[in-house]
N, CA, C and O atoms as a Tinker XYZ file with bonds, in Angstrom:
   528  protein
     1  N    109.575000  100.372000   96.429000    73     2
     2  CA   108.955000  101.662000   96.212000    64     1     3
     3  C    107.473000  101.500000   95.872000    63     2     4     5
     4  O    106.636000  102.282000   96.323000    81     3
     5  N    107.247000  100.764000   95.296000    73     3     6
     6  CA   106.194000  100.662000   94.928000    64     5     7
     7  C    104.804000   99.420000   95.881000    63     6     8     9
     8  O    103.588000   99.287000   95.743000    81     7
     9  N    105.570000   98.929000   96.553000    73     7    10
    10  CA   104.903000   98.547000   97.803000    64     9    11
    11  C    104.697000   99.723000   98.885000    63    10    12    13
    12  O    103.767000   99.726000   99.691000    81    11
    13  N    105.942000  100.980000   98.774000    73    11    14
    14  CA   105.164000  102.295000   99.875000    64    13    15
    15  C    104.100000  103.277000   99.008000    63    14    16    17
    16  O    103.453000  104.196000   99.510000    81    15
    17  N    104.082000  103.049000   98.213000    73    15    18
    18  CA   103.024000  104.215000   97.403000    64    17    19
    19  C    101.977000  102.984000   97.550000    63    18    20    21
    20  O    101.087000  103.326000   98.329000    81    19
    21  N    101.834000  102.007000   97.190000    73    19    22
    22  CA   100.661000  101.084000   97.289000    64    21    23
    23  C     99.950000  101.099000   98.781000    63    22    24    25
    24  O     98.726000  101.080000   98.906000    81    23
    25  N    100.840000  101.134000   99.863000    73    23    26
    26  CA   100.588000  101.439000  101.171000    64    25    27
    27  C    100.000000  102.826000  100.845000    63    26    28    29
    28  O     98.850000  102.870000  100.408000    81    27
    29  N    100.678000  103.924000  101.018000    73    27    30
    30  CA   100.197000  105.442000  100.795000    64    29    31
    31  C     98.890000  105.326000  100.494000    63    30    32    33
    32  O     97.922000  105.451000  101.245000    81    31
    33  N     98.931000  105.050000   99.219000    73    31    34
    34  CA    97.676000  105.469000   98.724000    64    33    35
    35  C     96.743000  104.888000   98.419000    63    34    36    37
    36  O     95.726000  105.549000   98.211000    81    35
    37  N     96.698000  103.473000   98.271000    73    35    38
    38  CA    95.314000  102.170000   98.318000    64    37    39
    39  C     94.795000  101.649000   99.130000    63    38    40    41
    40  O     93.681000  101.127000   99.148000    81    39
    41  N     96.031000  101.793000  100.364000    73    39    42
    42  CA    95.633000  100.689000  101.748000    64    41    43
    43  C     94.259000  101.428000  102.360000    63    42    44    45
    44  O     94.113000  102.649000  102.318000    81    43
    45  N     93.316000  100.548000  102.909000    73    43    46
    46  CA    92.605000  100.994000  103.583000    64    45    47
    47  C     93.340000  101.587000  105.492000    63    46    48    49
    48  O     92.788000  102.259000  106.363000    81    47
    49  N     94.500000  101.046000  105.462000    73    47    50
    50  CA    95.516000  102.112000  106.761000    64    49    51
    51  C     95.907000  103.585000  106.539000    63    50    52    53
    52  O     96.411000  104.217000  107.467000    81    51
    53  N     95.640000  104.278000  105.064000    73    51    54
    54  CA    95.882000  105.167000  105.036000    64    53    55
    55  C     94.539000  105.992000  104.741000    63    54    56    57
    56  O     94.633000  107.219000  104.783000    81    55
    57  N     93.368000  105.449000  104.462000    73    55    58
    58  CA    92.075000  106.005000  104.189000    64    57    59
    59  C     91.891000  107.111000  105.013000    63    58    60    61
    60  O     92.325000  108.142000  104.500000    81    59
    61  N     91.444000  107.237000  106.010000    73    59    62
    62  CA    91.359000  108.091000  106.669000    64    61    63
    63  C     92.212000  109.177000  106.637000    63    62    64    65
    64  O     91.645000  110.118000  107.192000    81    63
    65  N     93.515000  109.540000  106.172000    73    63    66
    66  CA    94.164000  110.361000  105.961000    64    65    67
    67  C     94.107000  110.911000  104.963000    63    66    68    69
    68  O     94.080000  112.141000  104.963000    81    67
    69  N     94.062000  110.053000  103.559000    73    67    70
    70  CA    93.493000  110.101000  102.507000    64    69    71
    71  C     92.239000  111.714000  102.221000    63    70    72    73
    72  O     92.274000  112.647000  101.420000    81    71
    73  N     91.132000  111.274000  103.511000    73    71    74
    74  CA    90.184000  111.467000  103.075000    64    73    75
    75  C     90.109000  112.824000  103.637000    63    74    76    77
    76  O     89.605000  113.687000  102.918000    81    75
    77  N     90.592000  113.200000  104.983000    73    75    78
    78  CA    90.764000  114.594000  105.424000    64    77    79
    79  C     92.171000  115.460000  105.214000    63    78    80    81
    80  O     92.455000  116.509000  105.793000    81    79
    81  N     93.142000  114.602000  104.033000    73    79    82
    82  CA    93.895000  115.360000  103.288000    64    81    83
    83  C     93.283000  116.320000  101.942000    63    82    84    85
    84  O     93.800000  117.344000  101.496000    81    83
    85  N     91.973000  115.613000  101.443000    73    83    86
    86  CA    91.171000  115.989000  100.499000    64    85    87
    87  C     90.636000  117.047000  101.091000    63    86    88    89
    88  O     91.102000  118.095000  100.642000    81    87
    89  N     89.665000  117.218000  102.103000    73    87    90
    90  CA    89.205000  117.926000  103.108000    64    89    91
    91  C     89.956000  119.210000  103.263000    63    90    92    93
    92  O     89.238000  120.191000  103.070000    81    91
    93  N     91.186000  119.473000  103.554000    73    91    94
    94  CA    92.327000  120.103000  103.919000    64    93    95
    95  C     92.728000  121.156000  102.642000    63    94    96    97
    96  O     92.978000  122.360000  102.579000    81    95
    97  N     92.635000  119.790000  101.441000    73    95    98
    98  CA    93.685000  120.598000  100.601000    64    97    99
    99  C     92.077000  121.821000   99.700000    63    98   100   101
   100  O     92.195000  122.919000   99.157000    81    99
   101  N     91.008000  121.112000   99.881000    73    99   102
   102  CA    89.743000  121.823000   99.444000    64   101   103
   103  C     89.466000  123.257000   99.973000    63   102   104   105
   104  O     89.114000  124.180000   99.238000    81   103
   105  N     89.701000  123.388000  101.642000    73   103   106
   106  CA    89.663000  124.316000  102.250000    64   105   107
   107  C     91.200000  125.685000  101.789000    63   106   108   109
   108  O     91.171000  126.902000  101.612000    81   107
   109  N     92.288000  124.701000  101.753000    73   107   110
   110  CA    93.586000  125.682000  101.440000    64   109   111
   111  C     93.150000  126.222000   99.686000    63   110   112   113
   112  O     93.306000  127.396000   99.347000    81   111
   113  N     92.780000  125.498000   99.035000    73   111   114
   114  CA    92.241000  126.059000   97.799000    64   113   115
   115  C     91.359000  126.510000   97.616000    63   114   116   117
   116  O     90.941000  126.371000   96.467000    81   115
   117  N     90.704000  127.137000   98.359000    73   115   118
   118  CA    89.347000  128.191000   98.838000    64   117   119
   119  C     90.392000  129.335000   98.990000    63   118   120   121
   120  O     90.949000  130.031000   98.141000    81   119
   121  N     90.504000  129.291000  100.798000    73   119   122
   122  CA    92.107000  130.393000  100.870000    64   121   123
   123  C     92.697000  131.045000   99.923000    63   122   124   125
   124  O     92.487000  132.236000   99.695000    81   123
   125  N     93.732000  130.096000   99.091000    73   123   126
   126  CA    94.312000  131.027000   98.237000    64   125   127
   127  C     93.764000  131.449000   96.849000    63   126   128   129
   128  O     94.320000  132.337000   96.203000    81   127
   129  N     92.423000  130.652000   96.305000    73   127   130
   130  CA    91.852000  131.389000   95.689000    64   129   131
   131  C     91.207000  133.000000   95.959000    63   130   132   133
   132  O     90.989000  133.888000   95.135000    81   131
   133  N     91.056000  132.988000   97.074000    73   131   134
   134  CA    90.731000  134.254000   97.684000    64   133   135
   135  C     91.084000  135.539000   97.278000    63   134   136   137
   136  O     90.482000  136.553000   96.925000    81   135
   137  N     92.794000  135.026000   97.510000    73   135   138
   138  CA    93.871000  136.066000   97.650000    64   137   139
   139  C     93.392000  137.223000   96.136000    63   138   140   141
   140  O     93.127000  136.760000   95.027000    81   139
   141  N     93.387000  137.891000   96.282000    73   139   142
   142  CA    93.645000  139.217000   95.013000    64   141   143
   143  C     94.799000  138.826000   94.200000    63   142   144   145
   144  O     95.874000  138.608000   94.759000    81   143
   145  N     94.670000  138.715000   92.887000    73   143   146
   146  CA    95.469000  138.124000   92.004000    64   145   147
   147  C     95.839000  136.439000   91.964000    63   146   148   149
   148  O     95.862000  135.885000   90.865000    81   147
   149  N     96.030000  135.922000   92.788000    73   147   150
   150  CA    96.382000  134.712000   92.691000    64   149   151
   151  C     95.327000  133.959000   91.750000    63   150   152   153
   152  O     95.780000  132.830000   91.560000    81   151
   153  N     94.154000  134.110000   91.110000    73   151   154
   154  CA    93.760000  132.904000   90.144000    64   153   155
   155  C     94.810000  133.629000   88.792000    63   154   156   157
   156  O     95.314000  132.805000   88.029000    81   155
   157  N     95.089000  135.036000   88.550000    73   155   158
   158  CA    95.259000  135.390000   87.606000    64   157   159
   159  C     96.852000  135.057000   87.165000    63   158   160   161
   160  O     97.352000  134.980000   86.043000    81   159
   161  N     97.418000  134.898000   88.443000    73   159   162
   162  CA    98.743000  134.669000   88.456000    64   161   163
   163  C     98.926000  132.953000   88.097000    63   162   164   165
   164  O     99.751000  132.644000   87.237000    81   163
   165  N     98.353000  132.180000   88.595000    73   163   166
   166  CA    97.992000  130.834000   87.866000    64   165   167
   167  C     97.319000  130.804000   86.427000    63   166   168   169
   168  O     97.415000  129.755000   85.791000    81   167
   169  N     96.481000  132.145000   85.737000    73   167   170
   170  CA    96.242000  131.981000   84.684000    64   169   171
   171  C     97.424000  131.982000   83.800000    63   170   172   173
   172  O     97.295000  131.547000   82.656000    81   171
   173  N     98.493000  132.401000   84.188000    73   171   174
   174  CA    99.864000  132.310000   83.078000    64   173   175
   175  C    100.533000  131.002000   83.011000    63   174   176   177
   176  O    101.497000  130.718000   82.300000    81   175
   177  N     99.804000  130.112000   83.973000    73   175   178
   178  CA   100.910000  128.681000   83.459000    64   177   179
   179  C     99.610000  127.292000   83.133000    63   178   180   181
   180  O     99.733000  126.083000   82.936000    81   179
   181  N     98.534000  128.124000   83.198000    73   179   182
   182  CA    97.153000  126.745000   82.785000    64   181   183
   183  C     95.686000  127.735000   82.858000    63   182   184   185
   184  O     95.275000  128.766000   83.391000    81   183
   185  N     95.212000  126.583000   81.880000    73   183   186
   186  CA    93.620000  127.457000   81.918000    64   185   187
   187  C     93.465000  127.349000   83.485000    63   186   188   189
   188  O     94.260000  127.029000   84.369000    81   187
   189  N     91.717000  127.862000   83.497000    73   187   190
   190  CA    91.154000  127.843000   84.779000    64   189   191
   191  C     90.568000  126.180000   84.508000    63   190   192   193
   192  O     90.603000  125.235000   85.296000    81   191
   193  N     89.959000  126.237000   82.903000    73   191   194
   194  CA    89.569000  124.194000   82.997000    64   193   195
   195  C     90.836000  123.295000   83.311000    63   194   196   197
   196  O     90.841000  122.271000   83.994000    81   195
   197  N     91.843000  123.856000   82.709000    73   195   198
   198  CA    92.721000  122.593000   83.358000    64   197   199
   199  C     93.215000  122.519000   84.817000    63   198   200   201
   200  O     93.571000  121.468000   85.351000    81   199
   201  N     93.205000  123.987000   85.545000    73   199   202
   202  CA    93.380000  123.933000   87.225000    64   201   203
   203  C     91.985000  123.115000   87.532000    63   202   204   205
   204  O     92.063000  122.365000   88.505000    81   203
   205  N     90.937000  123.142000   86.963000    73   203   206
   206  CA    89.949000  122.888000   87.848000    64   205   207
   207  C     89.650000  121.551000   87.732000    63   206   208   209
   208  O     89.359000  120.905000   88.739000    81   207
   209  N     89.684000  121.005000   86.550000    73   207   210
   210  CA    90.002000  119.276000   86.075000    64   209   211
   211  C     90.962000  118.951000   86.583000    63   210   212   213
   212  O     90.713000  118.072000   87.408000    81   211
   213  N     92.342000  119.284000   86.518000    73   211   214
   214  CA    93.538000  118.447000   87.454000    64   213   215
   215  C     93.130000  118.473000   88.925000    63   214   216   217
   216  O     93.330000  117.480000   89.625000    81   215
   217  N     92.465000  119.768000   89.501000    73   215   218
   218  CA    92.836000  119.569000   91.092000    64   217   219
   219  C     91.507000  119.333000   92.064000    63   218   220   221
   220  O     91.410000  119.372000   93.290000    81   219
   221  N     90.178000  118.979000   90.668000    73   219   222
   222  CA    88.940000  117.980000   91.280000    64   221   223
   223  C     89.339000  116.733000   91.090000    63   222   224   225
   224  O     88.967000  116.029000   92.029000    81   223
   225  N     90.151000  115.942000   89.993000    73   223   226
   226  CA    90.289000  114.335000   89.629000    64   225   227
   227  C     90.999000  114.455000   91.035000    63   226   228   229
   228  O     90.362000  113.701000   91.771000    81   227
   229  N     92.042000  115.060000   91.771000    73   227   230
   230  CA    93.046000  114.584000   92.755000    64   229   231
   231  C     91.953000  114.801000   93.509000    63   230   232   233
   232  O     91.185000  113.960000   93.042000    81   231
   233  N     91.394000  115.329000   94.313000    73   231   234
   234  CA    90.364000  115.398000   95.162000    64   233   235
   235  C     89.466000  114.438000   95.018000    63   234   236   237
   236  O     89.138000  113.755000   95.988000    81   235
   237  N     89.031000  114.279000   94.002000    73   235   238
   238  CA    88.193000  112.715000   94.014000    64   237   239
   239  C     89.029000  111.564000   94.117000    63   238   240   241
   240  O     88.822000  110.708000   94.977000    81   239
   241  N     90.074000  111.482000   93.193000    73   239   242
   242  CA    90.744000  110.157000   93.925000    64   241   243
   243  C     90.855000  110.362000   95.171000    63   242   244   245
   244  O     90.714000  109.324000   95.817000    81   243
   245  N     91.124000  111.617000   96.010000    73   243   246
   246  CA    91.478000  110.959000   97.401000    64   245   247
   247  C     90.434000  110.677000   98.196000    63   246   248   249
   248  O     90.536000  109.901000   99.146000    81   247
   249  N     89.104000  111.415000   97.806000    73   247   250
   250  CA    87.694000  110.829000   98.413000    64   249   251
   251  C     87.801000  109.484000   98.147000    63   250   252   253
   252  O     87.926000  108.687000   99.077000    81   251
   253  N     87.758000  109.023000   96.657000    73   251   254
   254  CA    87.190000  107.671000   96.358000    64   253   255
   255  C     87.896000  106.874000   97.320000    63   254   256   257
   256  O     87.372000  106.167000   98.181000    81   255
   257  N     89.675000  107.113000   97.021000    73   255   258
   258  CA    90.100000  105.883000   98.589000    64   257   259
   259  C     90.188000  106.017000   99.573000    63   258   260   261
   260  O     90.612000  105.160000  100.347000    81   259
   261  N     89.628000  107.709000  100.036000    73   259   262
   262  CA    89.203000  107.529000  101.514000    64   261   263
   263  C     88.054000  107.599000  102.024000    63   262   264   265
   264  O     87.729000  108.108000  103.097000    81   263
   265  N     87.163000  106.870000  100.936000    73   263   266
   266  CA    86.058000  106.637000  102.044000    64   265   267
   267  C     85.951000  104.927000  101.870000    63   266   268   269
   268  O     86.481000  104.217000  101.016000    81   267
   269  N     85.062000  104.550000  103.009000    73   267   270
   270  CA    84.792000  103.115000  103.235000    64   269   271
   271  C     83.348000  102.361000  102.024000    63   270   272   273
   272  O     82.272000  102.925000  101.829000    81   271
   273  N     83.698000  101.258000  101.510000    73   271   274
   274  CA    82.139000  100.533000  100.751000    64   273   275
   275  C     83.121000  100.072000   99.770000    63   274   276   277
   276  O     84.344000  100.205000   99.717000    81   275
   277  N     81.958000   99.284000   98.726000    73   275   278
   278  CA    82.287000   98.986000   97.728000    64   277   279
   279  C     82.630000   99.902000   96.243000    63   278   280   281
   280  O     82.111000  101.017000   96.286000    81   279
   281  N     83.281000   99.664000   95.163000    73   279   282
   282  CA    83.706000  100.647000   94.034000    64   281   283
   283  C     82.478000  101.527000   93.650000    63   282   284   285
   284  O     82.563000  102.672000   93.205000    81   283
   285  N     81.661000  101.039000   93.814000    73   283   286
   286  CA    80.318000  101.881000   93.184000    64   285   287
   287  C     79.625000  102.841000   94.222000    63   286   288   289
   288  O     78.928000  103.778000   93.832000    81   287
   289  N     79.834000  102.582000   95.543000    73   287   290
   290  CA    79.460000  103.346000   96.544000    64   289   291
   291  C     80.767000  104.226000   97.176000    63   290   292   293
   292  O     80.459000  104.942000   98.129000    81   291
   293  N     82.070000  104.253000   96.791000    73   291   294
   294  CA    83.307000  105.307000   96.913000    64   293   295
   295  C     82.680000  106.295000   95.525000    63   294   296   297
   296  O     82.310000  107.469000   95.517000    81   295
   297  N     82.743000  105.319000   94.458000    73   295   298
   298  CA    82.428000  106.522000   93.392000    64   297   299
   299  C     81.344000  107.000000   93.580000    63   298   300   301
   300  O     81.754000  108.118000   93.271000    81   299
   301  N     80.568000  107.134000   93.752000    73   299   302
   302  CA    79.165000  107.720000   94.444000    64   301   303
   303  C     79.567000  108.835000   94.990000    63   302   304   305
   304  O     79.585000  109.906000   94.383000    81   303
   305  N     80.029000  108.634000   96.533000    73   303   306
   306  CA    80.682000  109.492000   97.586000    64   305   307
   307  C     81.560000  110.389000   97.205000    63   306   308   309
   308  O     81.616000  111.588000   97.477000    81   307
   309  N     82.321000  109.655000   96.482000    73   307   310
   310  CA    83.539000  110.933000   95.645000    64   309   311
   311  C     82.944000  111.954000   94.558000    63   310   312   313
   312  O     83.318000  113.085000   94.248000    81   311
   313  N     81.803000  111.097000   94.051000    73   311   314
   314  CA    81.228000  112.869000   92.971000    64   313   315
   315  C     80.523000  113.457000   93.991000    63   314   316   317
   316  O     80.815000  114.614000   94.295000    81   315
   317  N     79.349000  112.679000   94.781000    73   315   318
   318  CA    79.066000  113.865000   95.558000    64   317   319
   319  C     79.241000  114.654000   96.629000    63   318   320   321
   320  O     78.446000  115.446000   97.134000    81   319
   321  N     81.098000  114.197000   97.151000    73   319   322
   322  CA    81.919000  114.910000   97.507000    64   321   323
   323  C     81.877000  116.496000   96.169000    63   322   324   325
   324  O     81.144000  117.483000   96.115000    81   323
   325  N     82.576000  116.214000   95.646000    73   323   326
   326  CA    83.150000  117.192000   94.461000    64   325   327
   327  C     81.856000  117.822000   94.008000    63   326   328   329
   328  O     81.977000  118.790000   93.257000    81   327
   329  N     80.662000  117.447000   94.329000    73   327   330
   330  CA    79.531000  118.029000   93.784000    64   329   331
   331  C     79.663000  118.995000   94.960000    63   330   332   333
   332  O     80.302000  119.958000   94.536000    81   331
   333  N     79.331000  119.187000   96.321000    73   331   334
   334  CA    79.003000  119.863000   96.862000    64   333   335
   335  C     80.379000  121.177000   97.331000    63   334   336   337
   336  O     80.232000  122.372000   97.586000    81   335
   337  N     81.708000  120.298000   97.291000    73   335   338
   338  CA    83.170000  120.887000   97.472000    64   337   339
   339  C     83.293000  122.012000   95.943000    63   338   340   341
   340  O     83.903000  123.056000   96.170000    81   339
   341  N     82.906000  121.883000   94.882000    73   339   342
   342  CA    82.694000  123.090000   94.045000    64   341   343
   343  C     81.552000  124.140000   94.445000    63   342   344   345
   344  O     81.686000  125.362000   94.500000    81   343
   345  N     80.371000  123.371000   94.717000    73   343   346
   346  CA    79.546000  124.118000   94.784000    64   345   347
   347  C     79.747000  125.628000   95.840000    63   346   348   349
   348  O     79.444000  126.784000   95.542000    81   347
   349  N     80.442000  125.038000   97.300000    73   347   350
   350  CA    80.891000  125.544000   98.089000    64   349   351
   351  C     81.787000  126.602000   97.457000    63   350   352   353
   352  O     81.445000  127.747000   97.753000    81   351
   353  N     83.006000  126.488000   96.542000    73   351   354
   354  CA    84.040000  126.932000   96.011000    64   353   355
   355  C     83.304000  128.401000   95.244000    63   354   356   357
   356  O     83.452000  129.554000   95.647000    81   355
   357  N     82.476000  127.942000   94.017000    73   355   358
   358  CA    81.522000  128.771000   93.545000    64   357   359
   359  C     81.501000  129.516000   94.240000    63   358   360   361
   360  O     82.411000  130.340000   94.154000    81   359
   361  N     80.614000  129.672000   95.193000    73   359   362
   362  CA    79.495000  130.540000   95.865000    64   361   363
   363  C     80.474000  131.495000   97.002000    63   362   364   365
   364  O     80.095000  132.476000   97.641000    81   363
   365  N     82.133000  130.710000   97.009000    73   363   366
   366  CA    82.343000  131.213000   97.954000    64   365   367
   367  C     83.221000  132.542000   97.171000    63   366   368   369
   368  O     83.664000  133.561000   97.702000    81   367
   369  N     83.261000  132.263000   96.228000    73   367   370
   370  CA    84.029000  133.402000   94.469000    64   369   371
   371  C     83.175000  134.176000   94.649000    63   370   372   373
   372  O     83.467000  135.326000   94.977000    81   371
   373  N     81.459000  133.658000   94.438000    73   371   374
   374  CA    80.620000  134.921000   93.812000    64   373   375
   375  C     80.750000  136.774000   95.203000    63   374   376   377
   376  O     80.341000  137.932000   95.124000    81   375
   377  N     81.486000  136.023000   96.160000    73   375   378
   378  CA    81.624000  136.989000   97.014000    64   377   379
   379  C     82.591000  137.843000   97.087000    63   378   380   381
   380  O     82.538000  138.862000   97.775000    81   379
   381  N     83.698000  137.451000   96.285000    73   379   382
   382  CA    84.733000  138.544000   96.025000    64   381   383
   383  C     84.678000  139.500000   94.755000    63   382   384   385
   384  O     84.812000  138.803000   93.749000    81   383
   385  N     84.538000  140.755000   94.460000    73   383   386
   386  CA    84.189000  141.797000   93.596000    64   385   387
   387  C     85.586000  140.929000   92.264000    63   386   388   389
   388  O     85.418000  140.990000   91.046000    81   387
   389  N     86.690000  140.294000   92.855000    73   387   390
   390  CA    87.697000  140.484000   91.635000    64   389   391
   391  C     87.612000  138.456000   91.217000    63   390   392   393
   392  O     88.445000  137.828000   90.563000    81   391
   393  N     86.641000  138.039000   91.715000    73   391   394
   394  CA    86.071000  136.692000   91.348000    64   393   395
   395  C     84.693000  136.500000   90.806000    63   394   396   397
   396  O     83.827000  137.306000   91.146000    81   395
   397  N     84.419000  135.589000   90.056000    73   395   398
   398  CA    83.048000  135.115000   90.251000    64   397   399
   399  C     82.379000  133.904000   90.604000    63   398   400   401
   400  O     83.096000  133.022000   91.076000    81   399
   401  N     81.245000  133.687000   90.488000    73   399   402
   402  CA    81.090000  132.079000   90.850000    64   401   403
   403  C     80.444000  131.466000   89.035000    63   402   404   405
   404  O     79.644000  132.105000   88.352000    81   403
   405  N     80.942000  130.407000   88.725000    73   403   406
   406  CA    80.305000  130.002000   87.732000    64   405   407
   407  C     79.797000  128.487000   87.594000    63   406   408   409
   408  O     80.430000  127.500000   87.969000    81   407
   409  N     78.589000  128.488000   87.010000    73   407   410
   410  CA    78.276000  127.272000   87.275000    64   409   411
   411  C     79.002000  126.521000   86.114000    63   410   412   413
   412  O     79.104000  125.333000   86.419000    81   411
   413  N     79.687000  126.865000   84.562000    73   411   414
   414  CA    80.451000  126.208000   83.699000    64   413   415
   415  C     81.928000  125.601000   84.691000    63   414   416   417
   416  O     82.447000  124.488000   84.610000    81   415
   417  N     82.284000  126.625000   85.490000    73   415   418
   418  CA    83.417000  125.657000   86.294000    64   417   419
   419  C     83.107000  124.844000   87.371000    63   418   420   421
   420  O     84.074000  124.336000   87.939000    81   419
   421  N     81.822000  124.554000   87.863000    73   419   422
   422  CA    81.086000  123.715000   88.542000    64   421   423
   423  C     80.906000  122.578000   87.642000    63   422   424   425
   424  O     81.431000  121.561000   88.095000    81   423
   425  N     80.468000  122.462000   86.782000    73   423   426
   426  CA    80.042000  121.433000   85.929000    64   425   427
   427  C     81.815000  120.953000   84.965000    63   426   428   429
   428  O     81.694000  119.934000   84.284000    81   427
   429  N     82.373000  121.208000   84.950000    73   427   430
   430  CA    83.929000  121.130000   84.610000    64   429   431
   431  C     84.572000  120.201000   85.920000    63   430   432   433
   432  O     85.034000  119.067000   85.801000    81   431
   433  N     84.490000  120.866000   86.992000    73   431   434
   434  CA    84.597000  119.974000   88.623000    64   433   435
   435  C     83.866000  118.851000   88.519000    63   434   436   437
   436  O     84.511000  117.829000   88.751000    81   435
   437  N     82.343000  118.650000   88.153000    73   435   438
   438  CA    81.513000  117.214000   88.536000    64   437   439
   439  C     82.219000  116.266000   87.256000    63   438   440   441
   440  O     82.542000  115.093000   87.446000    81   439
   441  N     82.374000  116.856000   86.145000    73   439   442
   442  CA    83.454000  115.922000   84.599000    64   441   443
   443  C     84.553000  115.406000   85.120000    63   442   444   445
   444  O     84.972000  114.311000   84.745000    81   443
   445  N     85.104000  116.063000   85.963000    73   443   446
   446  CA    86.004000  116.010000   86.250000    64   445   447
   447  C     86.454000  115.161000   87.539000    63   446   448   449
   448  O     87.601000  114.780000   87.773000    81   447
   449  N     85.235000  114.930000   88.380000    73   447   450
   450  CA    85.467000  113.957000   89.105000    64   449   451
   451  C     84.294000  112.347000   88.935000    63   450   452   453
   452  O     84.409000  111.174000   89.292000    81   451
   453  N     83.343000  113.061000   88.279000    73   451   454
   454  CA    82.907000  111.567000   87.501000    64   453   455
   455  C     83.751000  110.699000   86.491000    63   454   456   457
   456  O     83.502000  109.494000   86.445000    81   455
   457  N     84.881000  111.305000   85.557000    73   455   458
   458  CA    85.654000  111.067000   85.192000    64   457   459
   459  C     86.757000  110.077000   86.481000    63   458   460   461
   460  O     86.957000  108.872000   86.636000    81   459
   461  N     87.033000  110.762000   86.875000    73   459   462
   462  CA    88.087000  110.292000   87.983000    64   461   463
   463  C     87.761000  109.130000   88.609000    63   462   464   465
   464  O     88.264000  108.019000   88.444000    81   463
   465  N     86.587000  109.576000   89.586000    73   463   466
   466  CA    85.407000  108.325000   90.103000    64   465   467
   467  C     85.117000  106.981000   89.481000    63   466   468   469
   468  O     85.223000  105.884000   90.028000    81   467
   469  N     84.719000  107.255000   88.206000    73   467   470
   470  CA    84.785000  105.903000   86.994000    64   469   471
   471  C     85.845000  105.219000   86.935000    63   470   472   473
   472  O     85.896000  104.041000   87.287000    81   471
   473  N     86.599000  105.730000   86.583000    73   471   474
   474  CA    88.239000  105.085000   86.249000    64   473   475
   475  C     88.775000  105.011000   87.417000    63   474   476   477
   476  O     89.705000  104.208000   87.334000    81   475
   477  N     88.704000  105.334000   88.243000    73   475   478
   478  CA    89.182000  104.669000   90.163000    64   477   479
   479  C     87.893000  103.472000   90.072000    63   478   480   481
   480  O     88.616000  102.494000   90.262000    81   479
   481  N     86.785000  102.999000   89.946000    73   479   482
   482  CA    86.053000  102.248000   90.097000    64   481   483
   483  C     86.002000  100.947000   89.253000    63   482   484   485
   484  O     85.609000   99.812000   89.524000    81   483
   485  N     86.565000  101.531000   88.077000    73   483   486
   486  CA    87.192000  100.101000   87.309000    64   485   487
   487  C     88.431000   99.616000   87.700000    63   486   488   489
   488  O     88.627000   98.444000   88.019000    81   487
   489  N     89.440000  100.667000   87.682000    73   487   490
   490  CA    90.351000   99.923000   88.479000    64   489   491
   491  C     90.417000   99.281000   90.206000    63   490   492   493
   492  O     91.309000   98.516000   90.573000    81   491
   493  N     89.672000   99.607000   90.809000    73   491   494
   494  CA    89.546000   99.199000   91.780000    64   493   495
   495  C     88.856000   98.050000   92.069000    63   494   496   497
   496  O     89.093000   97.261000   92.983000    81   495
   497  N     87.849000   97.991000   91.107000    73   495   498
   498  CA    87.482000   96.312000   91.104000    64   497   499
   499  C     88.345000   95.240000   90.415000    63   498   500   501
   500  O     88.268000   94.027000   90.614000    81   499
   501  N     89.199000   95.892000   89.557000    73   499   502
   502  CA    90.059000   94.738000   89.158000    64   501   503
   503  C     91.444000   94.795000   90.030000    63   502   504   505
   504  O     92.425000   94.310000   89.466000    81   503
   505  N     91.642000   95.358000   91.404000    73   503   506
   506  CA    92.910000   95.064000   92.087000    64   505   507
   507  C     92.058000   93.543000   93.017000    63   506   508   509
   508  O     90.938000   93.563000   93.526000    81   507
   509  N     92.878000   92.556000   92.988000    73   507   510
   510  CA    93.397000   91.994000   94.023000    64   509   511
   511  C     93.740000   92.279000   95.050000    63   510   512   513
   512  O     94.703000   92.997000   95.319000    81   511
   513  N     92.614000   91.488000   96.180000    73   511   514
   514  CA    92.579000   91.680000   97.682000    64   513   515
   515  C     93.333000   90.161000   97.876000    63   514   516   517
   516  O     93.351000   89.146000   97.181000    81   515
   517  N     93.979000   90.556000   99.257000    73   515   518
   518  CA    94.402000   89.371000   99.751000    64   517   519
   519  C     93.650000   88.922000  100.849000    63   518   520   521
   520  O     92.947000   89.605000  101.595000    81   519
   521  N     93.959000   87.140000  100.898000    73   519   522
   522  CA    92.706000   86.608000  101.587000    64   521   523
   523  C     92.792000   86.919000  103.325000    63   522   524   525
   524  O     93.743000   87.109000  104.082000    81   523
   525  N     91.895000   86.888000  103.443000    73   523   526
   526  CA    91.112000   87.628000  105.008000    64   525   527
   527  C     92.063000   86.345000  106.076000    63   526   528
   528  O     91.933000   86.344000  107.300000    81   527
């Protein structure tokens, strides 16, 4: 089991999937933020900081292992993934009368995936590669 989740989700064979599953799930969480009621209906089982911290760290982990370089240049890529994937998110709220855009849940998203980014970057330099 734990050799298929290691496949899943570390191998550089699954990167690419990885990385436009992030892509995917960014766009579907635009969507149903959209919807009329649906943030409010998620406000009854978590803040809006903890939706927005849990579901930028998963979005940055899946940037960080799906993109290509070394730990310091994924974490790079993965905040300023999540930098510009909120920003987008924001701006795309400030357009609905029963949303807004805020830059406190923008800056909650970049914590939240510099957080993530860091700690994928330490651990990722201490996994063991096997030899070429």
């Amino acid at each position: 089991m734990q050799k298929f989740l290691t496949l899943l989700f570390l191998s550089d064979a699954h990167a690419r999937l990885r990385f436009w599953g992030a892509i995917t799930l960014f766009v579907l969480n635009c969507i149903i933020g959209s919807i009329p009621g649906a943030r409010a209906e998620a406000a009854e089982y978590a803040s809006g900081v903890v939706l927005h911290s849990f579901g930028y760290s998963v979005l940055a982990f899946m940037l960080f292992t799906g993109c290509k370089g070394e730990p310091p240049q994924r974490a790079l890529k993965a905040v300023f993934g999540i930098a510009v994937m909120g920003a987008i998110d924001e701006f795309v709220q400030s357009f609905f009368p029963y949303r807004h855009g805020s830059v406190d849940d923008w800056l909650v998203d970049m914590s939240a995936a510099i957080i993530a980014a860091t700690l994928m970057w330490a651990l990722w330099s201490l996994r063991k590669r096997p030899a070429a």
